[in-house]
C-alpha positions in Angstrom: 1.4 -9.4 -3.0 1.6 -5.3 -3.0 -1.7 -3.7 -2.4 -2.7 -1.2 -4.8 -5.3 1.4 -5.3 -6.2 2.9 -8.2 -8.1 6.4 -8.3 -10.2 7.3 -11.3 -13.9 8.3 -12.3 -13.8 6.7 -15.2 -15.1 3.4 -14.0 -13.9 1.0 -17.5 -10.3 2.7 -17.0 -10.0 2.0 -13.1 -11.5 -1.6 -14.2 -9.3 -1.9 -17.2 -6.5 -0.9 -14.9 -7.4 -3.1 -11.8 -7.4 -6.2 -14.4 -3.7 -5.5 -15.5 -2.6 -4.9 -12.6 -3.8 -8.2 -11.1 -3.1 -10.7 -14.0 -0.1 -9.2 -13.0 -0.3 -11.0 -9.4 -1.2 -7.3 -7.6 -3.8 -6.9 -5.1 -5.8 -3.7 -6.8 -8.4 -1.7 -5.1 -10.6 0.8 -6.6 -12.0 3.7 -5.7 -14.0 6.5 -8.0 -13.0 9.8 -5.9 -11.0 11.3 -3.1 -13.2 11.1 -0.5 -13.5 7.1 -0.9 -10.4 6.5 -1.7 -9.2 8.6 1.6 -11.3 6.0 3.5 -9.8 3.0 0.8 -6.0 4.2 1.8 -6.5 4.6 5.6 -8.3 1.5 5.7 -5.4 -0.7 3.7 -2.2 1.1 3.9 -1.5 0.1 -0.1 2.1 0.2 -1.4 1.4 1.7 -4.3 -1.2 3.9 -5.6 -2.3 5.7 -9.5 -4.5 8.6 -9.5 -6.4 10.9 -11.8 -5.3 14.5 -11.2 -9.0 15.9 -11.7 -11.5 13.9 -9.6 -15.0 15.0 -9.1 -14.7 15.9 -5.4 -10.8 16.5 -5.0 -7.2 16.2 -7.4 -5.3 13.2 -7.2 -2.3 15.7 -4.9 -4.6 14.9 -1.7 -4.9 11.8 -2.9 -1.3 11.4 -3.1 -1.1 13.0 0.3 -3.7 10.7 2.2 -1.9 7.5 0.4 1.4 8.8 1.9 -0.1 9.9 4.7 -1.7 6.2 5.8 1.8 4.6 4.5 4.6 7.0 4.0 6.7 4.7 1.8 4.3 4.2 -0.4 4.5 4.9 -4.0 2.1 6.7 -6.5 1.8 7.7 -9.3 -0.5 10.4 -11.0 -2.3 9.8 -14.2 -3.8 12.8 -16.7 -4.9 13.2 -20.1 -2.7 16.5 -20.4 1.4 17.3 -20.0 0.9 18.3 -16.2 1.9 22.1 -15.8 5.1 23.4 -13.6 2.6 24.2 -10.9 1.3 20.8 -11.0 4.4 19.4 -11.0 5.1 21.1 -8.0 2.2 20.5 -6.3 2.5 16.7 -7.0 6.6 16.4 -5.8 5.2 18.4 -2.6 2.7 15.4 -2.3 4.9 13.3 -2.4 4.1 11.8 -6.0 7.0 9.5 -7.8 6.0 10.7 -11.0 3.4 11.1 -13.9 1.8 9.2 -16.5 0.1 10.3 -19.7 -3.4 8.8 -20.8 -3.4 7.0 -23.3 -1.0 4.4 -21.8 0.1 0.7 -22.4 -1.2 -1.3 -19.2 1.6 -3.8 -19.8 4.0 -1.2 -19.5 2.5 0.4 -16.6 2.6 -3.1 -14.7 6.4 -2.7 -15.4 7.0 0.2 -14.5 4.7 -0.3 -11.0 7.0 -3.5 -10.4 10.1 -0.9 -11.1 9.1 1.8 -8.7 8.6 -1.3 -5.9 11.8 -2.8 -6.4 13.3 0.9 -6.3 11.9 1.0 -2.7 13.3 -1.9 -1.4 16.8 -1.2 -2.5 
């Protein structure tokens, strides 16, 4: 079962989120900033991780980084409300990021696509 951690500081979305993921038979961690979830990634190396860009004490591309950084082949993902800019794109593919999703999203489909990006790795 892949660990993953799930970045937001909107508590019912990370909780939403976390419940989805794990009816889904994931191992889902939360964790409501950068700071904690720097400590939440060094500490359990997940697979996989989904961010919030804006956080209230960092952006989900250190995020990103510190995930990567703890466990380089993990995967993430980076979640906003907005189209993310060119700069921001940037920013996230110098991260490391796999690629963007766009609040409001379908939880079903995000457990498919977080199965997708997995299997992806281990080809």
């Amino acid at each position: 079962m892949a660990c993953i951690l799930v970045v937001d500081d909107d508590e019912k979305l990370a909780e939403g989120l976390c419940e989805v993921l794990e009816l889904s038979g994931f191992d889902c961690r939360r964790a409501s900033g950068a700071k904690e979830a720097a400590v939440l990634a060094a500490e359990l190396k997940p697979a996989f991780a989904i961010t919030d860009i804006q956080l209230p004490d960092g952006d989900g591309f250190s995020v990103c980084a510190g995930v990567k950084a703890a466990r380089p082949d993990a995967r993430v993902l980076i979640m906003s409300g907005r189209a993310p800019t060119a700069e921001e794109r940037l920013l996230g593919q110098k991260a490391g990021a796999d690629g963007y999703l766009s609040k409001p999203f379908d939880p079903g489909a995000l457990s498919a696509r977080v199965r997708e990006i997995l299997s992806e790795k281990t080809k």
